[in-house]
VEXDREN-2710 file (C-alpha; in Angstrom, 1 decimal):
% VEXDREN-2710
k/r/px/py/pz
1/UNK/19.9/8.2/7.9
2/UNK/20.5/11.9/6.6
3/UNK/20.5/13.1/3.0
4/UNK/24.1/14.5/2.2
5/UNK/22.6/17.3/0.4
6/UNK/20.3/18.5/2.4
7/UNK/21.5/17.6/5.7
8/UNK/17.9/16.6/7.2
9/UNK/16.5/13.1/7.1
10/UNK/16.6/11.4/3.7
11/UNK/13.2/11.5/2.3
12/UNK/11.1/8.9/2.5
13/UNK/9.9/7.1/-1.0
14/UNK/6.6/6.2/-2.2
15/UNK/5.9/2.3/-2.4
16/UNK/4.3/2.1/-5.7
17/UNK/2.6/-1.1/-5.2
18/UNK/3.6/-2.5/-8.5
19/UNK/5.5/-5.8/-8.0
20/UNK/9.6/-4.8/-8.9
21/UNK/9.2/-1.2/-10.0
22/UNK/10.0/-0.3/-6.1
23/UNK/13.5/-2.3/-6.6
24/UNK/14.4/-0.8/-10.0
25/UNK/13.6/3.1/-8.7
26/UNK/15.5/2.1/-5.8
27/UNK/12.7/2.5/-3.1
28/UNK/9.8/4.4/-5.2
29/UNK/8.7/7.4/-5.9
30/UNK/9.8/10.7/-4.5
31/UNK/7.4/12.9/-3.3
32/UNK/6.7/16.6/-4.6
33/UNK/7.8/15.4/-7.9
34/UNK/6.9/15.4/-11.5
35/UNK/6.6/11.8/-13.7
36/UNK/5.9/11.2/-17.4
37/UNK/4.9/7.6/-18.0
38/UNK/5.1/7.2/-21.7
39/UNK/3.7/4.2/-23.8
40/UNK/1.9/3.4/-27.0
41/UNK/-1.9/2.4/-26.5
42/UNK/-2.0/-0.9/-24.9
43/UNK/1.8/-0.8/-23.0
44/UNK/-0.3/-0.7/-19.8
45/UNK/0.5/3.0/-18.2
46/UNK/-3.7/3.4/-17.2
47/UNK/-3.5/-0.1/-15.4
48/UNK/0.2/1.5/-13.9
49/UNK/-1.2/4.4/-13.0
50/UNK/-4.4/2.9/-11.3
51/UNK/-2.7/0.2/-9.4
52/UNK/-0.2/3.1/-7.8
53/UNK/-3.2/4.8/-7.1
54/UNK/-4.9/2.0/-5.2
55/UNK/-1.7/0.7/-3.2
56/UNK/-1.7/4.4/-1.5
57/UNK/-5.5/3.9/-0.9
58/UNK/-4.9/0.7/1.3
59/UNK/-2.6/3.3/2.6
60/UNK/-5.3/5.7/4.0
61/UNK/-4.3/8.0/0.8
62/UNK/-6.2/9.5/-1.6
63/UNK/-5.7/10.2/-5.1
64/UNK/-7.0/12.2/-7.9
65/UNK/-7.8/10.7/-11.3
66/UNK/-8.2/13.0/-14.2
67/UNK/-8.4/12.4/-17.6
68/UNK/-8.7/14.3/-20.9
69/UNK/-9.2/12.8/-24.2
70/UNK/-9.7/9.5/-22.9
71/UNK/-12.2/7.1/-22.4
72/UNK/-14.7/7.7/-19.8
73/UNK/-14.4/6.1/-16.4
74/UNK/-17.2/3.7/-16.1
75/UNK/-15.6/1.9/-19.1
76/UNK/-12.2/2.6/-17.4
77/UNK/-13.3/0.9/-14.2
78/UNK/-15.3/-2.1/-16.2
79/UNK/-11.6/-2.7/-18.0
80/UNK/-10.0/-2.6/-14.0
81/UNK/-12.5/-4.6/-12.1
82/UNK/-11.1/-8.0/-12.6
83/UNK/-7.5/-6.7/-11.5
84/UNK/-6.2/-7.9/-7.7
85/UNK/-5.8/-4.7/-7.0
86/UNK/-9.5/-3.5/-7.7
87/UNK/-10.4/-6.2/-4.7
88/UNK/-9.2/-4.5/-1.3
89/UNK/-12.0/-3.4/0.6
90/UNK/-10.0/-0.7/1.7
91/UNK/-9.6/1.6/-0.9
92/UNK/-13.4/3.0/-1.0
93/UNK/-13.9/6.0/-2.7
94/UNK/-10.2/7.0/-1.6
95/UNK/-9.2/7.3/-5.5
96/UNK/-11.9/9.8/-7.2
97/UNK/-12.2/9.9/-10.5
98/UNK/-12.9/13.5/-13.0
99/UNK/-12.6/14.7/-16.4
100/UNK/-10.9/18.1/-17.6
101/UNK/-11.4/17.9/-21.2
102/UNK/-14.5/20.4/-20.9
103/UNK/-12.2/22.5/-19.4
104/UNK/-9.2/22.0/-21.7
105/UNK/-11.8/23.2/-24.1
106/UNK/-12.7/26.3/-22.9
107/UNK/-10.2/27.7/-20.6
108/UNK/-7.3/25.9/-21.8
109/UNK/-4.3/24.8/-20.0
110/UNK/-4.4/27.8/-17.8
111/UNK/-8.3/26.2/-16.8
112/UNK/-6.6/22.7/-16.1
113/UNK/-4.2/23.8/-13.6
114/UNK/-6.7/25.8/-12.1
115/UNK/-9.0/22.6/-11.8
116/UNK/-6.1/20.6/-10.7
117/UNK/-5.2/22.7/-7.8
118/UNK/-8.6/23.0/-6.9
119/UNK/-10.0/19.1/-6.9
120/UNK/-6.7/18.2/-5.1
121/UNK/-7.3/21.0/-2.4
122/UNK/-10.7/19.1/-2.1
123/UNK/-10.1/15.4/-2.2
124/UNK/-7.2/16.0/-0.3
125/UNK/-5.1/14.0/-2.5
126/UNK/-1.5/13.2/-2.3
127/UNK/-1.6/11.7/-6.1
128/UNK/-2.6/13.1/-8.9
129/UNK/-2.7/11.2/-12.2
130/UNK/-3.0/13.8/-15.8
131/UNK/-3.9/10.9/-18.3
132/UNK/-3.9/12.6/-21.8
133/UNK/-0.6/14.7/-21.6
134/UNK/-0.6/14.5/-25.2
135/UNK/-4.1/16.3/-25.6
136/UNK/-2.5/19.5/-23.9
137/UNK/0.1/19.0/-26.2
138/UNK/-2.1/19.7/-29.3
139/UNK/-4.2/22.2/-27.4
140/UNK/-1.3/24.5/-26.4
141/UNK/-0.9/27.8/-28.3
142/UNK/2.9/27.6/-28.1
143/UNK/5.8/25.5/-27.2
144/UNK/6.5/28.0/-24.7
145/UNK/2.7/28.1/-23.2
146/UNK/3.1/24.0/-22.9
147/UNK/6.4/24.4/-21.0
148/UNK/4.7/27.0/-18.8
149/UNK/2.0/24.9/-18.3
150/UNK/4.7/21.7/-17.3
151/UNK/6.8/24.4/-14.7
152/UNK/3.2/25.5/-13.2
153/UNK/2.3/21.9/-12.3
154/UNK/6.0/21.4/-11.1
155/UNK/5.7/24.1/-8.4
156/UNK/2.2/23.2/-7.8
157/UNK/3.6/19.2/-6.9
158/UNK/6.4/21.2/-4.5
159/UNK/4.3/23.1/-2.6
160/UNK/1.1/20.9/-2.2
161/UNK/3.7/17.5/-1.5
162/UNK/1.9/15.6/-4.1
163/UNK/3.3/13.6/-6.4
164/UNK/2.0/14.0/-10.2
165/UNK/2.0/11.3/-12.8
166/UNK/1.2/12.3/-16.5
167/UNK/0.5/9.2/-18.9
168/UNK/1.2/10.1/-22.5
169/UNK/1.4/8.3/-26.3
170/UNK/3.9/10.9/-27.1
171/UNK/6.5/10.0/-29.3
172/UNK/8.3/12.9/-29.3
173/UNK/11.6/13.3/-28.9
174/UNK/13.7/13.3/-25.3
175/UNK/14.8/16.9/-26.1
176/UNK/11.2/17.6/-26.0
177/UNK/10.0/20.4/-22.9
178/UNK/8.1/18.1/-21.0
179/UNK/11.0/15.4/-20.4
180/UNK/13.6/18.0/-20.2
181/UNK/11.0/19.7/-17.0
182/UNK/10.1/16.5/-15.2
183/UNK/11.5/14.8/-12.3
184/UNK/11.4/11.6/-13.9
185/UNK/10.0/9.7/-17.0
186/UNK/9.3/6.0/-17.1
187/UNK/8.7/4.2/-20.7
188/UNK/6.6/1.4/-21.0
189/UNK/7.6/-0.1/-24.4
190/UNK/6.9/-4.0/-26.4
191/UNK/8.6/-5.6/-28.9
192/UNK/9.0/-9.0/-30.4
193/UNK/11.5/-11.8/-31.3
194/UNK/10.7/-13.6/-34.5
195/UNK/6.9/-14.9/-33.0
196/UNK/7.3/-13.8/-29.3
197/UNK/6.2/-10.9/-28.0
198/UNK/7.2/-9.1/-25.1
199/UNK/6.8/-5.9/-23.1
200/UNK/9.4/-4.3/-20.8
201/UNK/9.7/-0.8/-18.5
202/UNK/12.9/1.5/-18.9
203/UNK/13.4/4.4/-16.5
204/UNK/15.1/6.9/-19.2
205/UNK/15.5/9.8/-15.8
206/UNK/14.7/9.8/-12.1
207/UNK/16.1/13.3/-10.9
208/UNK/17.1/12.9/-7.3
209/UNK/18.2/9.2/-7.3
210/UNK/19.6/6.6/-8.6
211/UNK/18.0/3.6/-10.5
212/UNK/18.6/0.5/-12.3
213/UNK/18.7/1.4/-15.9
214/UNK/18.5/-0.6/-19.6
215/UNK/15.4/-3.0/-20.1
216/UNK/13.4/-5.0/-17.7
217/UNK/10.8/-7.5/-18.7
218/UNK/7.0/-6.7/-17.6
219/UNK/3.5/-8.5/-17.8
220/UNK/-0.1/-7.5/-17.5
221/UNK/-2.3/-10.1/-16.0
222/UNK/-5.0/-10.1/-13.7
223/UNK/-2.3/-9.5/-10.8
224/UNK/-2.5/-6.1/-12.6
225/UNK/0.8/-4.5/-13.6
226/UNK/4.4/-6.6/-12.7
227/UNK/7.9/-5.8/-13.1
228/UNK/10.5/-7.9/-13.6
229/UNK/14.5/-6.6/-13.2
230/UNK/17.1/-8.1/-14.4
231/UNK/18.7/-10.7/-11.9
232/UNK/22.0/-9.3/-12.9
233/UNK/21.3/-5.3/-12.0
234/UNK/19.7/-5.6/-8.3
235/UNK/21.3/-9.0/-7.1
236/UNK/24.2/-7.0/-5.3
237/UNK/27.2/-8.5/-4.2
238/UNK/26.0/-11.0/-1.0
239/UNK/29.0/-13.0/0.5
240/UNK/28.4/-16.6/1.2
241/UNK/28.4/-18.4/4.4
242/UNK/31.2/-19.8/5.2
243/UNK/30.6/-23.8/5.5
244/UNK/33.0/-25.2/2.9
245/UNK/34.3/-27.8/5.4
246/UNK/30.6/-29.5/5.6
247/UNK/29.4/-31.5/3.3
248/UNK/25.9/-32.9/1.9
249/UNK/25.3/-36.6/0.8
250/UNK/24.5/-36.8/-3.2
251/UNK/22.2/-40.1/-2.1
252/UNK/24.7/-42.4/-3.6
253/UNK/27.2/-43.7/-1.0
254/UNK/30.0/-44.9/-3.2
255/UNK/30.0/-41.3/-5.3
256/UNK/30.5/-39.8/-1.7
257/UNK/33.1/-41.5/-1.6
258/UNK/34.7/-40.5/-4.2
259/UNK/34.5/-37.1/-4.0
260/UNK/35.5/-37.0/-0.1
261/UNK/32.7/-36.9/1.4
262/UNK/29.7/-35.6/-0.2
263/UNK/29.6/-31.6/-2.0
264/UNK/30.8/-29.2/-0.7
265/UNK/28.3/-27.0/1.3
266/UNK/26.2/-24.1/-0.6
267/UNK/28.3/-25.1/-3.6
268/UNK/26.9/-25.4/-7.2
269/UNK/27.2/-28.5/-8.9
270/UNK/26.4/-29.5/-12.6
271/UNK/25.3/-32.9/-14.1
272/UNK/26.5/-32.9/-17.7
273/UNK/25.4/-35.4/-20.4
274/UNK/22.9/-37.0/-22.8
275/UNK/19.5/-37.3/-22.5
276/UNK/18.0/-40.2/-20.6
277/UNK/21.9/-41.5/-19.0
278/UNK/20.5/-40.6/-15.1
279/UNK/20.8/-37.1/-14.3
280/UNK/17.4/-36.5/-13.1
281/UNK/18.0/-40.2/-11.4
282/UNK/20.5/-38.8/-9.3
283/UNK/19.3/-35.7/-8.9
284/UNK/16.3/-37.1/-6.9
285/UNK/18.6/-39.6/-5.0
286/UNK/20.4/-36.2/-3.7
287/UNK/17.0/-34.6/-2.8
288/UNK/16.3/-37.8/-1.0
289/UNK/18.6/-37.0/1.5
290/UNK/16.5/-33.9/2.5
291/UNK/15.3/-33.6/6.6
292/UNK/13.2/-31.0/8.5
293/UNK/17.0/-29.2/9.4
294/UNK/17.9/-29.4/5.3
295/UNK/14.6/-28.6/3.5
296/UNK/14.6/-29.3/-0.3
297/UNK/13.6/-27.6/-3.7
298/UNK/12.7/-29.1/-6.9
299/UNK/12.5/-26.7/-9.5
300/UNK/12.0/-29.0/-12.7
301/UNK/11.2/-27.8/-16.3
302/UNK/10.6/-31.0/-17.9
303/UNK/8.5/-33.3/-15.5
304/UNK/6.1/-32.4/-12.9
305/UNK/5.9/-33.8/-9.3
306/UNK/4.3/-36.6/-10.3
307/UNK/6.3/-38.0/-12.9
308/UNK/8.8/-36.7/-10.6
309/UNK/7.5/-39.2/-7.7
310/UNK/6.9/-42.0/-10.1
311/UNK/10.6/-42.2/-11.2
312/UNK/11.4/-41.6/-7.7
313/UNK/10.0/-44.4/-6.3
314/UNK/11.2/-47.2/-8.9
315/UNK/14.4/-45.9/-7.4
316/UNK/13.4/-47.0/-3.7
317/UNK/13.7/-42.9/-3.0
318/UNK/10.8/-41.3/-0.4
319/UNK/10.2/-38.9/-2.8
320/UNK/6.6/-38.4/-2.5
321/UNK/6.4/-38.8/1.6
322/UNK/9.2/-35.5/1.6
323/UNK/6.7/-33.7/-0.3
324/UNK/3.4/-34.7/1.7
325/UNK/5.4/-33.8/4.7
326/UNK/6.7/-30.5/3.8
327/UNK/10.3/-31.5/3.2
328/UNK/10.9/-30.6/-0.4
329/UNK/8.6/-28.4/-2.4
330/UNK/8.0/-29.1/-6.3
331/UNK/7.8/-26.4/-8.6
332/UNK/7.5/-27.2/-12.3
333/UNK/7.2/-24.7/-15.0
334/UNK/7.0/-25.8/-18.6
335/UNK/9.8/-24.4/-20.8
336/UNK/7.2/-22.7/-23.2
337/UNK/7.0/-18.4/-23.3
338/UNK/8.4/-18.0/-19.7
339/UNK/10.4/-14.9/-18.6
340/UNK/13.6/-15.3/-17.3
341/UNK/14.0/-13.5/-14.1
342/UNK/10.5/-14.3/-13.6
343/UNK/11.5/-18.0/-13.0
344/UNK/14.9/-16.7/-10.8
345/UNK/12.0/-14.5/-8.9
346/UNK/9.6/-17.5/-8.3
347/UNK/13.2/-19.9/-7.5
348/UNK/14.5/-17.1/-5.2
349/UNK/11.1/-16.9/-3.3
350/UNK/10.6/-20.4/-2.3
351/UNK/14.3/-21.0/-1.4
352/UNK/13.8/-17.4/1.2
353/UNK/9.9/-18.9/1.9
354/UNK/11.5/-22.0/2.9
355/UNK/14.7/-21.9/4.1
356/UNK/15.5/-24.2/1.1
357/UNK/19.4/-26.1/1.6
358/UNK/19.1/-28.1/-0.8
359/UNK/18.1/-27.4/-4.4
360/UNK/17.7/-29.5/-7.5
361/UNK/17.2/-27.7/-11.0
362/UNK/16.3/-29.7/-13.4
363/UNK/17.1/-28.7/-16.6
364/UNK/18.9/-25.2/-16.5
365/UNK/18.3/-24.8/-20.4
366/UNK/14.9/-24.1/-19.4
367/UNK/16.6/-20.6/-18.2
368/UNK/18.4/-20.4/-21.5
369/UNK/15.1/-21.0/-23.9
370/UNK/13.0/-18.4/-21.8
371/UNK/15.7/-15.6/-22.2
372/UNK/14.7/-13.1/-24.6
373/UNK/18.6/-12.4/-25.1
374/UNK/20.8/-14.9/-25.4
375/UNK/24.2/-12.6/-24.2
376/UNK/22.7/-12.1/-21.0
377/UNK/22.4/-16.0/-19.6
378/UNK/26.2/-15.4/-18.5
379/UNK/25.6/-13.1/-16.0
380/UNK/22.3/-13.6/-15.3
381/UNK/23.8/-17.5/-14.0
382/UNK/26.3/-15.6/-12.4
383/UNK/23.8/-13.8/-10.6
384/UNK/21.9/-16.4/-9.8
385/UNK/24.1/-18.9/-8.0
386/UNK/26.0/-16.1/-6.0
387/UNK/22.9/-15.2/-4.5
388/UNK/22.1/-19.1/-4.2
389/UNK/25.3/-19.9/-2.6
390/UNK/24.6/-16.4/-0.4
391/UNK/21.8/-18.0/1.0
392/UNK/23.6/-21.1/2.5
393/UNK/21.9/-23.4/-0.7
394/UNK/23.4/-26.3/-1.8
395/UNK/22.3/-26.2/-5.5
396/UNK/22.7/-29.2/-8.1
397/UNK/21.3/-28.8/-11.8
398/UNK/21.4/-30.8/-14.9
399/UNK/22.5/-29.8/-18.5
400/UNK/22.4/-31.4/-22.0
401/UNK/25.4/-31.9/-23.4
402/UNK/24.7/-30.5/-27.2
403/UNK/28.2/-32.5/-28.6
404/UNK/29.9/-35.5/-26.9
405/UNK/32.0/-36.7/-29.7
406/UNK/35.0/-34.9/-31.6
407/UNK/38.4/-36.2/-32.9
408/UNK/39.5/-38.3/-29.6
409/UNK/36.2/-37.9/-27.8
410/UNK/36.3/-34.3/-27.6
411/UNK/34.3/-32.7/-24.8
412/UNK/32.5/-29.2/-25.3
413/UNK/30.3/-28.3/-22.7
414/UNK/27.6/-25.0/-22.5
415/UNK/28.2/-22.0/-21.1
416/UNK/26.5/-22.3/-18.5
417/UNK/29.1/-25.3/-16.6
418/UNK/31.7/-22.1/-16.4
419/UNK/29.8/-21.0/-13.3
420/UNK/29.9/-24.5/-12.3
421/UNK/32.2/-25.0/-9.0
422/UNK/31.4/-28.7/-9.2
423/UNK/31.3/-30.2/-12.6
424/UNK/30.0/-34.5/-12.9
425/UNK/30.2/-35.8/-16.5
426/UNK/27.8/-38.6/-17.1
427/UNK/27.6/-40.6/-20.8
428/UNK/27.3/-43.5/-22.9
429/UNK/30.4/-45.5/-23.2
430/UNK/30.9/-48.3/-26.3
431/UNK/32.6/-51.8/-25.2
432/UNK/32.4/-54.6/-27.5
433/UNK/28.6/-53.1/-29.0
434/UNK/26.8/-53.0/-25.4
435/UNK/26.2/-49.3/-24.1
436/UNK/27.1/-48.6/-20.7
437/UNK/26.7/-45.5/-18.7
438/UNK/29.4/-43.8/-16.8
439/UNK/30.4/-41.1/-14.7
440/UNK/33.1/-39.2/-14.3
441/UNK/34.0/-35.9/-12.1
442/UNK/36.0/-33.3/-14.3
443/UNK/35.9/-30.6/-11.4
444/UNK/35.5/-30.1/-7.9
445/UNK/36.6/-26.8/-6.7
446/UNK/38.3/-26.9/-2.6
447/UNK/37.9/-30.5/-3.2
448/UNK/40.1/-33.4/-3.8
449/UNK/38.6/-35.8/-5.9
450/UNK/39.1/-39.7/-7.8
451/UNK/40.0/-38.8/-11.4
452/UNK/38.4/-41.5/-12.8
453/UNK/35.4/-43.0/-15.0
454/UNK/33.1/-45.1/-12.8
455/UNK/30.3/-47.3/-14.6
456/UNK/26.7/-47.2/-12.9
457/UNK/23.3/-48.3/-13.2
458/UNK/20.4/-48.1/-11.2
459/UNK/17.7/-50.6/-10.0
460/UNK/14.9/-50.8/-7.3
461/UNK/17.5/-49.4/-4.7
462/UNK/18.8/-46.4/-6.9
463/UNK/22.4/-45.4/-8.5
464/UNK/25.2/-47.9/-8.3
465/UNK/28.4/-47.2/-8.9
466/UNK/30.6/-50.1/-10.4
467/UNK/34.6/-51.1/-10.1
468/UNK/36.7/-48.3/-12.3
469/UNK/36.2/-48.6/-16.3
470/UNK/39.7/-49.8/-17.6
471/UNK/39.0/-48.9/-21.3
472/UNK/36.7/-47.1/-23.8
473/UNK/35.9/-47.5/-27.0
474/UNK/33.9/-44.9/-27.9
475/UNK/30.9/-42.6/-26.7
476/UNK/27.3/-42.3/-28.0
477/UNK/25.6/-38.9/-28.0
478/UNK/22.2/-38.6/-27.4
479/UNK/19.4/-41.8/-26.3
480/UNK/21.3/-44.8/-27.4
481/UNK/19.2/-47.2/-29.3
482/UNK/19.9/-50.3/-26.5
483/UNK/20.2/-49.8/-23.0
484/UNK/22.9/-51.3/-20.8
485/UNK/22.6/-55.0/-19.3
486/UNK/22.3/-53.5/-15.7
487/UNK/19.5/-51.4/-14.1
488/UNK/16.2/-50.6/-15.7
489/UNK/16.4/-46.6/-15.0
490/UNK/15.9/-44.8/-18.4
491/UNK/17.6/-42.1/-16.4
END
């Protein structure tokens, strides 16, 4: 592959090590360039900094780290020592560690390029990391002496191939000399909304490439430094297989029938309705149907795998002999402070790890709660099921139904059903004061379908479907205070 511009080979990025950033600067860092990382004390940009360092170490790199008005390294290090990235044997003494503020002192920032120059001539370094840009800031003479200073180190990074990261507090603004000089500057910023807090990255310039822009949600943990990017901006535009002639068992014979055979493969389906009426129920009885050739996926917000196998088995299912085996996998993560393309990230990896076909989400408002803005859950769904359906997954998922009842039974389902091909109502239905659940399909995209409202229940042998409902009188919303005759499920 050649570069247009230059005409030579297209040159070849710097992995930064840092879980997503790589994906968000489009492949990493360019070489022979110039970064500000930018971030109030605490945003993370010494761990950053230190974890890029130590990913080129395993590397057979070597790095300079040089700080000014800081704090000293053996408190640095005691800070580091517990990250992940701290434990490779292989990094050794590849990252060395100096101070320049004696030399800020008394040579000024003529003195610090000079020591720059010199401890990467000797440590042979193909990083350097300035962490205080904001001392020589206040230690420069003149604005014109500090952007001297900035195009210095600049021709210093293009002629010794290194690549230069300078960590600074500044809050000045982006007119400023030393964003206006640099190849790129990357802001580490936090924020909150109402009692959660949150931290993301923005890339405000990469010179030289292109990048995935706006906000994208970060943590620090003791996996050191992560990155999360928006579903939305890097999933791309993956076709899907084409298998709509096959079709997959939901578990339930008679709904099969119904619905001409099964759903459609690497189609999305949603189970609307109430709490408690079955949709976990049947959602099992369709990951029942998993093999070694269809592997399956439980990603559950609600219950864990072994409520999950409990309810399972009261419905005759094989749930927990899938697992054991390796069939399906169970993921569960609690709907509490989660990050929302952190749970597509940990979906996405275990459907590639796997080769997942079949996939069961169990309640997708788990998604909704953990985004941090509510006007992205549109596209990020969007995102999300095009690349499911890219990836030859069959994918059913549940959702509450916030109102069931309206003038003549009015129906208003979330947002999220619109990106929906498949679309099963299931509710309470009121005849002569006895509750009875029902299910009806409103949607089934390439598929014919029977337009009508089917009763069910379940017992020791799972979901049965009963003759056609003739009449209604009314729905219930929410867990109805007596369950029907049939079936003992609670759904």
């Amino acid at each position: 592959m050649t570069d247009k511009k230059t005409g030579g080979a297209e040159i070849e990025r710097l992995s930064t090590g840092v879980p997503g950033l790589d994906a968000i600067l489009c492949g990493g860092l360019l070489p022979r360039a110039v970064y500000i990382v930018q971030g109030g004390p605490g945003e993370g940009k010494t761990i950053l900094a230190n974890q890029i360092c130590y990913h080129r170490a395993v590397r057979s790199e070597r790095s300079l780290y040089v700080t000014l008005l800081a704090e000293t390294h053996h408190r640095l290090l005691r800070h580091l020592q517990h990250m992940d990235f701290m434990e490779s044997d292989e990094s050794g003494d590849a990252v060395y560690y100096e101070s320049a503020f004696d030399t800020l002192r008394k040579d000024g920032l003529e003195g610090v390029l000079r020591f720059l120059i010199r401890n990467t001539k000797s440590q042979n370094a193909s990083v350097i990391v300035l962490d205080g840009l904001f001392a020589l800031e206040e230690t420069s003479v003149s604005e014109r002496t500090f952007r001297e200073f900035i195009n210095d180190l600049s021709v210093f990074a293009d002629v010794s191939g290194c690549t230069v990261l300078l960590l600074t507090n500044s809050e000045r603004s982006s007119g400023s000399p030393e964003f206006t000089m640099v190849d790129g500057w990357i802001e580490l910023n936090s924020d909150e909304d109402e009692c959660r807090s949150f931290r993301y990255l923005r890339v405000r310039k990469f010179r030289g490439s292109g990048f995935v822009s706006g906000r994208h949600m970060t943590r620090i943990s003791n996996h050191g430094f992560e990155v999360f990017p928006r579903l939305e901006s890097v999933s791309g535009d993956a076709p899907a297989p084409d298998s709509s002639s096959r079709r997959l068992s939901t578990g339930v014979k008679a709904l099969d029938e119904i619905i001409e055979g099964g759903l459609p493969c690497s189609s999305t389906t949603a189970l609307v309705g109430p709490t408690g009426v079955g949709k976990t129920s049947l959602g099992l009885s369709f990951i029942g149907e998993c093999s070694a050739e269809e592997p399956g996926l439980v990603f559950s917000f609600y219950e864990d795998a072994g409520r999950l196998e409990r309810r399972a088995t009261a419905l005759g299912l094989n749930f927990g002999q899938l697992v054991s085996s390796g069939v399906v996998e169970c993921l569960h993560y609690a709907p509490t402070e989660q990050l929302i393309d952190e749970l597509a990230e940990h979906l996405l990896d275990a459907v590639r790890r796997r080769g997942v076909k079949r996939l069961f989400v169990d309640g997708v408002d788990g998604f909704q709660q953990a985004a941090i803005y509510p006007r992205r859950t549109g596209p990020f769904f969007t995102a999300l099921t095009s690349i499911l359906r890219s990836e030859g997954v069959t994918t059913l998922f549940t959702a509450e139904l916030p109102e069931l009842m309206g003038g003549e039974n009015a129906i208003r389902f979330s947002a999220v059903s619109a990106i929906a091909e498949n679309i099963m109502l299931m509710r309470y239905a009121e005849l002569e004061s006895t509750l009875h659940r029902t299910i009806t399909i409103m949607k089934m995209r390439e598929s014919g379908f029977a337009p009508y409202v089917h009763e069910f229940f379940f017992n020791e042998t799972g979901l049965r479907l009963v003759e056609r409902m003739r009449r209604t009188e009314g729905v219930a919303l929410g867990t109805p205070h007596r369950q029907p005759a049939e079936g003992g499920g609670d759904g």
